[in-house]
N, C-alpha and C positions, 0 to 999 in steps of 0.2 A: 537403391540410391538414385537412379536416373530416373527415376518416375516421381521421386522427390520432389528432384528440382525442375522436371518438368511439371507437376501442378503449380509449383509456385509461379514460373513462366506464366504460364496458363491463368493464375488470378492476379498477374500483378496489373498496373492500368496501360492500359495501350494509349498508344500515341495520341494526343490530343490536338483538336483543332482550337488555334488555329496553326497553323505550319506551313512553312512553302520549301521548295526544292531550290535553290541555287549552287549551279554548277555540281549536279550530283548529291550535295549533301542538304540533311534537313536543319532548317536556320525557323528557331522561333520568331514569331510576326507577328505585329500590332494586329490586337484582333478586329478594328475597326476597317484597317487597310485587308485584312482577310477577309472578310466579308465583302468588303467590295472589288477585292478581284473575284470572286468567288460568282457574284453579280454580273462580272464583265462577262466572264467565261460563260456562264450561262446566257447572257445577251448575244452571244455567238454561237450557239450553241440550238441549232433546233429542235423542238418542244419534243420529248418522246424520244431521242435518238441514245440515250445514256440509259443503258441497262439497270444502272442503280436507282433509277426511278424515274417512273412512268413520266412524271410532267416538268422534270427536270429541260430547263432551256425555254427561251423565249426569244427568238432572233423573228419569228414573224413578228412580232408583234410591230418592228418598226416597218414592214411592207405593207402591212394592217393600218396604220396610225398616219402612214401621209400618203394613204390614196385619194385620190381627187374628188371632190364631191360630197365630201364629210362633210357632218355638221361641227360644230365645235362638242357641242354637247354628246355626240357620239366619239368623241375622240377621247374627252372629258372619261365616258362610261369602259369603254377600252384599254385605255394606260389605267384604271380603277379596277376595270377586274384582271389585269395584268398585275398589279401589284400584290392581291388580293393571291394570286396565285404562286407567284416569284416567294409569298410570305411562309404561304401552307408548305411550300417543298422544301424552305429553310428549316420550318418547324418537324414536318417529315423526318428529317436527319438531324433533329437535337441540335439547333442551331438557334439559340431563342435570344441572344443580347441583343442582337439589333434587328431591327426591321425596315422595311422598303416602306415607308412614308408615303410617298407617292413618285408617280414619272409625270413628269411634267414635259409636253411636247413642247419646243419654241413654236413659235407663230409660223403658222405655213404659206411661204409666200410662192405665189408664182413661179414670180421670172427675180433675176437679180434686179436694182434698181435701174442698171442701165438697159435693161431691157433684150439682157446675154440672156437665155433659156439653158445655155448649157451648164449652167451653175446649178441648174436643178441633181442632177444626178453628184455633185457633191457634196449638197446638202443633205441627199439620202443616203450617202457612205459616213457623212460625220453621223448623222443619227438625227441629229437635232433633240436629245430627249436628255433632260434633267433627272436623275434619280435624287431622291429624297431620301437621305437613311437616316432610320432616329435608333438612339440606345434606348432599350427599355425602362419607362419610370422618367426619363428624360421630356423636359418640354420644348424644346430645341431639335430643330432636324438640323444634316448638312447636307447643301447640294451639289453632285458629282456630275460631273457633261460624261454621259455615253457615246 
């Protein structure tokens, strides 16, 4: 009898994404907003460091993307094959309604207008980068500030 009901265990469906944890318990979640914490996290998260796959994380990319001396059209190619990648490790783990559109960097300035330098190093902690996420079959993206 206990072997029973443990195959039935065993074939019924396991927990689905999308899901979050508040305060201990698991609470079902807009899967659009799952997806883009899912994004943040990984935006935090450096490339390689998470066991469950290899190319999971992208946090260089934003040390990568407002180095000095970029072209536009190399930054263009970088948030492009970043996306390109952030896509394959979603689809990796059966993750396929939405995808990462594109990361769109804002404009990389110097100095602030008044001509303060120490504003640079906060604009490299906000990010400066646009994600792009579109639902699949959708002609519409929407854009997220990382």
């Amino acid at each position: 009898m206990l072997s029973t009901s443990l195959e039935k265990n065993l074939s019924a469906p396991s927990i689905a994404f999308p899901l979050r944890l508040r305060q201990g318990q698991l609470q079902k979640a807009d899967e659009r907003e799952a997806y883009l914490m899912l994004v943040e996290i990984m935006a935090r998260t450096p490339r390689g460091s998470w066991p469950g796959h290899s190319s999971f994380g992208f946090s260089e990319f934003f040390s990568e993307i407002t180095k000095e001396g970029l072209s536009r059209e190399l930054r263009t190619r970088i948030a492009e094959t970043a996306a390109k990648e952030i896509n394959a490790v979603l689809a990796d783990l059966g993750l396929t309604r939405y995808r990462v559109d594109s990361l769109l960097p804002d404009p990389f300035e110097r100095e602030s207008p008044s001509g303060d330098g120490r504003w640079m190093g906060h604009a490299m902690e906000r990010r400066g980068v646009t994600l792009m996420l579109r639902e699949n079959g959708s002609d519409r993206a929407t854009g997220y500030a990382l």
